[in-house]
C-alpha positions in Angstrom: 9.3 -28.5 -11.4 10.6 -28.2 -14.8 6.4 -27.5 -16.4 6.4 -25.1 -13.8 9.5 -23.5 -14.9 9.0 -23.4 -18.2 5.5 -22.4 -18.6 5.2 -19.9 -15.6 4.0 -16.5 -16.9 6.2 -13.9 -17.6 5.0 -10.9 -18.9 1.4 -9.6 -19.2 1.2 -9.3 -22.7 0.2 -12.7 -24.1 2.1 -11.6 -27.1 5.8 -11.4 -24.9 5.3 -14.7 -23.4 7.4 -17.7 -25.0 6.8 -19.1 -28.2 5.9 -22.9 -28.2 9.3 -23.7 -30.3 11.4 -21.7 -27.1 9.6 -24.2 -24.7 10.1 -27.2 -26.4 14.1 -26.2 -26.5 14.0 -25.5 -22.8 12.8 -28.8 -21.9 15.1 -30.3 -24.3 18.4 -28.3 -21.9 16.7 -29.7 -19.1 16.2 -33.1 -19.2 19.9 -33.1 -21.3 21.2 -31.3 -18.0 19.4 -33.7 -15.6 20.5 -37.0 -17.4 23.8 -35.5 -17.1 23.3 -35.2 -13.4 21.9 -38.7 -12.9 25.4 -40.3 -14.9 27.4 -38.0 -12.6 25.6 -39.3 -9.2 29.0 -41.1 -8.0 31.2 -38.0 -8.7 28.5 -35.8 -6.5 28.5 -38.0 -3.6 32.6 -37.2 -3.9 32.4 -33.5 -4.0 29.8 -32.2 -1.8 29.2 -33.0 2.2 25.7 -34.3 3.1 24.9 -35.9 0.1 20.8 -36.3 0.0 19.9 -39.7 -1.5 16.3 -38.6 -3.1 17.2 -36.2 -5.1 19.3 -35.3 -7.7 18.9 -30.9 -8.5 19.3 -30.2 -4.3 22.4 -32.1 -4.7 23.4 -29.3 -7.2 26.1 -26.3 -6.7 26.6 -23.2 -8.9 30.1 -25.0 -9.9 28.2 -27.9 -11.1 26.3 -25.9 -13.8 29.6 -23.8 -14.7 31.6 -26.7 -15.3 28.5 -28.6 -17.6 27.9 -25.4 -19.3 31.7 -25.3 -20.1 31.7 -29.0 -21.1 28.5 -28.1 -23.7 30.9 -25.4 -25.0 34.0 -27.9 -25.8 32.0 -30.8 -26.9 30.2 -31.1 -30.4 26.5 -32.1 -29.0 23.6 -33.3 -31.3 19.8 -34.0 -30.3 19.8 -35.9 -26.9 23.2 -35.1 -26.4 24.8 -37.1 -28.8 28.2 -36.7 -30.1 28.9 -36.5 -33.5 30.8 -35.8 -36.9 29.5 -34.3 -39.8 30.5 -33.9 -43.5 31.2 -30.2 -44.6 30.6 -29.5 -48.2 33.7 -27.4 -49.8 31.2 -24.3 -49.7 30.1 -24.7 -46.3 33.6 -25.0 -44.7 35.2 -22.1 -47.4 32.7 -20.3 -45.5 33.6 -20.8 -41.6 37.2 -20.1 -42.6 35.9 -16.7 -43.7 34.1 -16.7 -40.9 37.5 -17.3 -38.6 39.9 -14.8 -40.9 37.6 -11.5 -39.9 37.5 -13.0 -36.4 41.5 -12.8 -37.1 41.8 -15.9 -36.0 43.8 -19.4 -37.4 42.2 -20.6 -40.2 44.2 -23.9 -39.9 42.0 -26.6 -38.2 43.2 -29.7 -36.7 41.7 -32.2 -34.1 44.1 -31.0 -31.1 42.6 -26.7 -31.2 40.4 -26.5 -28.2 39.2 -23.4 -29.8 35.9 -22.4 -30.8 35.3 -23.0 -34.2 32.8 -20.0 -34.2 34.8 -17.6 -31.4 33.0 -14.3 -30.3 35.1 -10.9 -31.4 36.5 -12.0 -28.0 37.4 -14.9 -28.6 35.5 -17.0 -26.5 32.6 -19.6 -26.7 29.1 -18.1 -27.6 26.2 -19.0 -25.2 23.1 -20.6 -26.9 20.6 -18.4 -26.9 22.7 -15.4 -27.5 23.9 -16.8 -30.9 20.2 -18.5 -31.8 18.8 -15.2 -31.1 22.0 -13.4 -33.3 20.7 -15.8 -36.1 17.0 -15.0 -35.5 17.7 -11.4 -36.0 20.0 -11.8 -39.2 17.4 -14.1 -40.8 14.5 -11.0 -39.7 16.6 -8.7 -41.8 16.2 -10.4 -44.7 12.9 -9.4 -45.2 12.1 -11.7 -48.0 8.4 -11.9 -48.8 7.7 -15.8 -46.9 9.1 -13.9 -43.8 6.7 -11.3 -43.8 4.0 -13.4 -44.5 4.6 -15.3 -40.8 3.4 -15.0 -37.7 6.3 -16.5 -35.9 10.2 -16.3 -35.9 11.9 -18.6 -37.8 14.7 -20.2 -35.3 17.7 -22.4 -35.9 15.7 -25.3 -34.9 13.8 -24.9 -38.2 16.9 -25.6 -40.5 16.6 -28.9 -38.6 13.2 -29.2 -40.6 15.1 -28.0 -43.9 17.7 -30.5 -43.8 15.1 -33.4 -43.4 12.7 -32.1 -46.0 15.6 -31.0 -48.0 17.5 -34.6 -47.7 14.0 -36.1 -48.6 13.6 -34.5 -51.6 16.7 -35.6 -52.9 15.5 -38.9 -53.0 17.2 -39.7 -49.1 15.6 -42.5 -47.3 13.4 -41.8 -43.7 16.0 -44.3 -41.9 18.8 -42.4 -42.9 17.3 -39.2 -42.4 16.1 -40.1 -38.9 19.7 -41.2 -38.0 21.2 -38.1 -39.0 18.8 -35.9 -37.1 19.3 -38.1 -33.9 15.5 -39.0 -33.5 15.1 -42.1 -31.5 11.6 -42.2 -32.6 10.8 -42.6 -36.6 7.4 -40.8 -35.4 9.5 -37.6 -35.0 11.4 -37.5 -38.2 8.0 -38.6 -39.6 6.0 -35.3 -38.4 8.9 -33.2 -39.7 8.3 -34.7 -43.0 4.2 -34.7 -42.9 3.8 -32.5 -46.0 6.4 -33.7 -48.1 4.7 -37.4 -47.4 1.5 -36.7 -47.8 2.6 -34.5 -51.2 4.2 -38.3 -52.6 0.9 -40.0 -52.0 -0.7 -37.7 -54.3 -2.3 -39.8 -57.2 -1.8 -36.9 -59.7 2.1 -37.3 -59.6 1.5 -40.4 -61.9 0.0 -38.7 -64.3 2.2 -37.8 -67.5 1.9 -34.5 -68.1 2.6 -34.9 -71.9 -0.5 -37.1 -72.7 -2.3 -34.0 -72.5 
Protein backbone atom coordinates (compact mmCIF):
# COMPACT_ATOMS: atom_id res chain seq x y z
CA UNK A 1 0.00 0.00 0.00
CA UNK A 2 2.61 2.45 0.92
CA UNK A 3 4.75 1.74 -2.98
CA UNK A 4 1.50 2.24 -4.32
CA UNK A 5 0.98 5.43 -2.62
CA UNK A 6 4.08 6.76 -3.13
CA UNK A 7 4.81 6.00 -6.64
CA UNK A 8 1.34 6.26 -8.14
CA UNK A 9 1.37 8.84 -11.08
CA UNK A 10 0.40 12.09 -10.63
CA UNK A 11 0.63 14.32 -13.38
CA UNK A 12 1.30 13.68 -17.08
CA UNK A 13 4.29 15.34 -17.45
CA UNK A 14 7.16 13.05 -16.42
CA UNK A 15 8.90 16.20 -15.52
CA UNK A 16 5.91 17.14 -12.53
CA UNK A 17 6.09 13.80 -11.06
CA UNK A 18 8.13 13.36 -7.67
CA UNK A 19 11.68 13.61 -7.45
CA UNK A 20 13.41 10.38 -6.12
CA UNK A 21 14.70 12.46 -2.86
CA UNK A 22 10.59 13.35 -2.19
CA UNK A 23 9.90 9.58 -2.28
CA UNK A 24 12.51 8.47 -0.25
CA UNK A 25 11.15 11.15 2.52
CA UNK A 26 7.67 9.92 2.11
CA UNK A 27 8.48 6.47 2.95
CA UNK A 28 10.70 7.62 5.71
CA UNK A 29 6.91 9.60 7.38
CA UNK A 30 5.38 6.40 6.81
CA UNK A 31 7.00 3.78 8.23
CA UNK A 32 7.89 6.57 11.29
CA UNK A 33 3.93 6.88 11.43
CA UNK A 34 3.27 3.14 11.25
CA UNK A 35 5.86 2.17 13.97
CA UNK A 36 4.21 4.76 15.91
CA UNK A 37 0.99 2.93 15.34
CA UNK A 38 2.22 -0.58 16.14
CA UNK A 39 3.78 0.91 19.90
CA UNK A 40 0.35 2.55 20.37
CA UNK A 41 -1.68 -0.88 19.61
CA UNK A 42 -2.86 -1.16 23.44
CA UNK A 43 -4.03 2.55 23.57
CA UNK A 44 -6.19 1.85 20.13
CA UNK A 45 -7.89 -1.14 21.40
CA UNK A 46 -9.03 1.57 24.35
CA UNK A 47 -10.34 4.22 22.19
CA UNK A 48 -12.12 2.85 19.25
CA UNK A 49 -15.17 0.11 19.30
CA UNK A 50 -14.61 -3.03 17.14
CA UNK A 51 -11.06 -3.15 17.31
CA UNK A 52 -9.88 -5.38 14.08
CA UNK A 53 -6.93 -7.66 15.16
CA UNK A 54 -5.10 -7.84 11.54
CA UNK A 55 -4.47 -4.75 10.98
CA UNK A 56 -3.08 -1.79 12.19
CA UNK A 57 -4.06 1.60 9.38
CA UNK A 58 -8.07 0.36 9.39
CA UNK A 59 -7.79 0.63 12.98
CA UNK A 60 -6.94 4.38 12.32
CA UNK A 61 -9.25 7.67 12.85
CA UNK A 62 -8.67 11.21 11.59
CA UNK A 63 -7.94 12.11 15.43
CA UNK A 64 -5.26 9.54 15.48
CA UNK A 65 -3.18 11.35 12.73
CA UNK A 66 -4.02 15.01 14.33
CA UNK A 67 -2.83 14.10 17.58
CA UNK A 68 0.71 12.28 15.98
CA UNK A 69 1.02 15.15 13.74
CA UNK A 70 0.74 17.44 16.81
CA UNK A 71 3.09 15.23 18.88
CA UNK A 72 5.88 15.53 15.71
CA UNK A 73 5.35 19.31 16.12
CA UNK A 74 6.31 19.39 20.11
CA UNK A 75 8.92 16.83 19.98
CA UNK A 76 12.61 17.32 18.65
CA UNK A 77 12.64 14.09 16.12
CA UNK A 78 15.89 12.92 14.29
CA UNK A 79 16.24 10.08 11.58
CA UNK A 80 14.03 7.08 12.71
CA UNK A 81 12.34 9.08 15.12
CA UNK A 82 14.88 9.57 17.44
CA UNK A 83 15.03 12.09 20.08
CA UNK A 84 17.79 14.23 20.45
CA UNK A 85 20.03 17.29 21.64
CA UNK A 86 22.32 19.09 19.75
CA UNK A 87 25.13 21.67 20.27
CA UNK A 88 24.49 25.15 18.82
CA UNK A 89 27.48 27.06 17.92
CA UNK A 90 27.31 30.92 19.24
CA UNK A 91 26.60 31.84 15.46
CA UNK A 92 24.04 29.52 14.83
CA UNK A 93 21.92 30.22 17.97
CA UNK A 94 22.66 34.37 17.60
CA UNK A 95 20.91 33.59 14.59
CA UNK A 96 17.45 31.83 15.71
CA UNK A 97 17.15 34.53 18.24
CA UNK A 98 17.09 36.95 15.26
CA UNK A 99 15.03 34.76 13.85
CA UNK A 100 12.50 34.87 16.99
CA UNK A 101 12.91 38.96 17.61
CA UNK A 102 11.28 39.79 13.89
CA UNK A 103 8.80 37.01 14.71
CA UNK A 104 8.33 39.48 17.91
CA UNK A 105 8.49 36.80 19.88
CA UNK A 106 10.64 35.93 23.48
CA UNK A 107 13.96 35.50 22.77
CA UNK A 108 14.54 33.94 26.24
CA UNK A 109 14.65 30.13 25.86
CA UNK A 110 14.27 27.68 28.65
CA UNK A 111 13.38 23.96 28.81
CA UNK A 112 9.66 24.52 30.16
CA UNK A 113 8.46 27.01 26.56
CA UNK A 114 6.20 24.70 24.59
CA UNK A 115 6.72 27.08 21.91
CA UNK A 116 8.00 26.74 18.59
CA UNK A 117 11.41 27.55 18.37
CA UNK A 118 10.82 28.54 14.66
CA UNK A 119 6.91 29.98 15.00
CA UNK A 120 5.05 31.01 11.70
CA UNK A 121 4.13 34.98 11.56
CA UNK A 122 1.25 33.31 13.42
CA UNK A 123 2.74 31.86 15.73
CA UNK A 124 2.14 28.38 15.32
CA UNK A 125 4.10 25.26 14.36
CA UNK A 126 5.19 24.99 10.57
CA UNK A 127 4.13 21.80 8.68
CA UNK A 128 7.07 19.89 6.99
CA UNK A 129 6.82 20.21 3.68
CA UNK A 130 5.61 23.77 3.82
CA UNK A 131 8.83 24.90 5.49
CA UNK A 132 11.23 22.31 3.27
CA UNK A 133 9.67 23.71 0.34
CA UNK A 134 10.13 27.59 2.00
CA UNK A 135 13.86 26.53 2.18
CA UNK A 136 13.91 25.03 -1.36
CA UNK A 137 12.72 28.25 -2.71
CA UNK A 138 15.18 30.59 -0.63
CA UNK A 139 18.19 28.39 -1.53
CA UNK A 140 16.64 28.75 -5.64
CA UNK A 141 17.03 32.44 -5.17
CA UNK A 142 20.37 32.33 -4.59
CA UNK A 143 21.30 31.73 -7.99
CA UNK A 144 24.82 30.93 -7.36
CA UNK A 145 26.57 29.39 -10.38
CA UNK A 146 26.65 25.21 -8.80
CA UNK A 147 22.75 25.83 -8.60
CA UNK A 148 22.29 26.60 -12.04
CA UNK A 149 24.46 24.08 -13.17
CA UNK A 150 21.83 21.26 -11.56
CA UNK A 151 19.26 19.37 -12.62
CA UNK A 152 17.56 18.82 -9.41
CA UNK A 153 16.51 20.92 -6.28
CA UNK A 154 18.63 21.00 -3.59
CA UNK A 155 16.43 19.99 -0.36
CA UNK A 156 17.09 20.14 3.40
CA UNK A 157 17.82 16.58 3.31
CA UNK A 158 21.05 17.46 1.45
CA UNK A 159 22.62 19.58 4.40
CA UNK A 160 22.30 16.19 6.00
CA UNK A 161 25.08 15.16 3.27
CA UNK A 162 26.97 18.53 4.18
CA UNK A 163 27.24 17.94 7.68
CA UNK A 164 28.71 14.38 7.17
CA UNK A 165 31.05 15.37 4.36
CA UNK A 166 31.69 18.49 6.19
CA UNK A 167 32.43 16.69 9.81
CA UNK A 168 34.61 14.30 7.69
CA UNK A 169 36.74 16.69 6.34
CA UNK A 170 37.55 18.02 9.55
CA UNK A 171 39.27 15.00 10.40
CA UNK A 172 35.71 13.42 12.30
CA UNK A 173 35.65 9.73 12.53
CA UNK A 174 32.82 7.53 10.36
CA UNK A 175 31.52 6.13 13.89
CA UNK A 176 30.91 9.37 15.20
CA UNK A 177 29.59 10.68 12.17
CA UNK A 178 27.12 7.85 11.74
CA UNK A 179 25.95 8.36 15.34
CA UNK A 180 25.16 11.81 14.85
CA UNK A 181 23.19 11.38 11.70
CA UNK A 182 21.20 8.49 13.39
CA UNK A 183 22.13 5.79 10.70
CA UNK A 184 21.69 2.36 12.13
CA UNK A 185 23.58 1.12 9.26
CA UNK A 186 27.45 2.32 8.72
CA UNK A 187 26.59 1.36 4.89
CA UNK A 188 24.37 4.55 4.97
CA UNK A 189 26.64 7.09 6.41
CA UNK A 190 29.25 5.31 4.12
CA UNK A 191 27.31 6.12 0.66
CA UNK A 192 26.94 9.74 1.92
CA UNK A 193 30.62 9.90 2.15
CA UNK A 194 31.57 7.81 -1.21
CA UNK A 195 33.51 10.66 -2.82
CA UNK A 196 35.20 12.09 -0.02
CA UNK A 197 36.48 8.24 0.63
CA UNK A 198 37.36 7.29 -2.42
CA UNK A 199 39.15 11.10 -2.82
CA UNK A 200 41.53 9.73 0.61
CA UNK A 201 42.45 6.61 -1.20
CA UNK A 202 43.98 8.57 -3.84
CA UNK A 203 47.78 7.60 -3.95
CA UNK A 204 48.75 11.21 -5.22
CA UNK A 205 47.84 12.77 -1.71
CA UNK A 206 51.21 11.28 -0.53
CA UNK A 207 53.00 12.92 -2.81
CA UNK A 208 54.98 16.18 -1.54
CA UNK A 209 54.27 18.74 -3.64
CA UNK A 210 57.60 20.52 -2.80
CA UNK A 211 59.88 17.81 -4.23
CA UNK A 212 58.96 19.13 -7.41
Amino acid sequence: MMYYYVHQRKHIRKDRERKENTKTEYVRIMLQFYQYAVESKSFLRQDIDNYIEETIFKNLRPWHIRNYQTYLSTVLLGKGGKKFDKLLHPSLYARILAFRERRHVSTALNSSDQSPLFPTKDEDYYQYKNLSNYIVRIIERTELPFIRERNDRITPHYFRHFYAIYSRQQGADIFLIQKELGHSDRKTTERYLEKVLQREQEIGLLWKEQDF
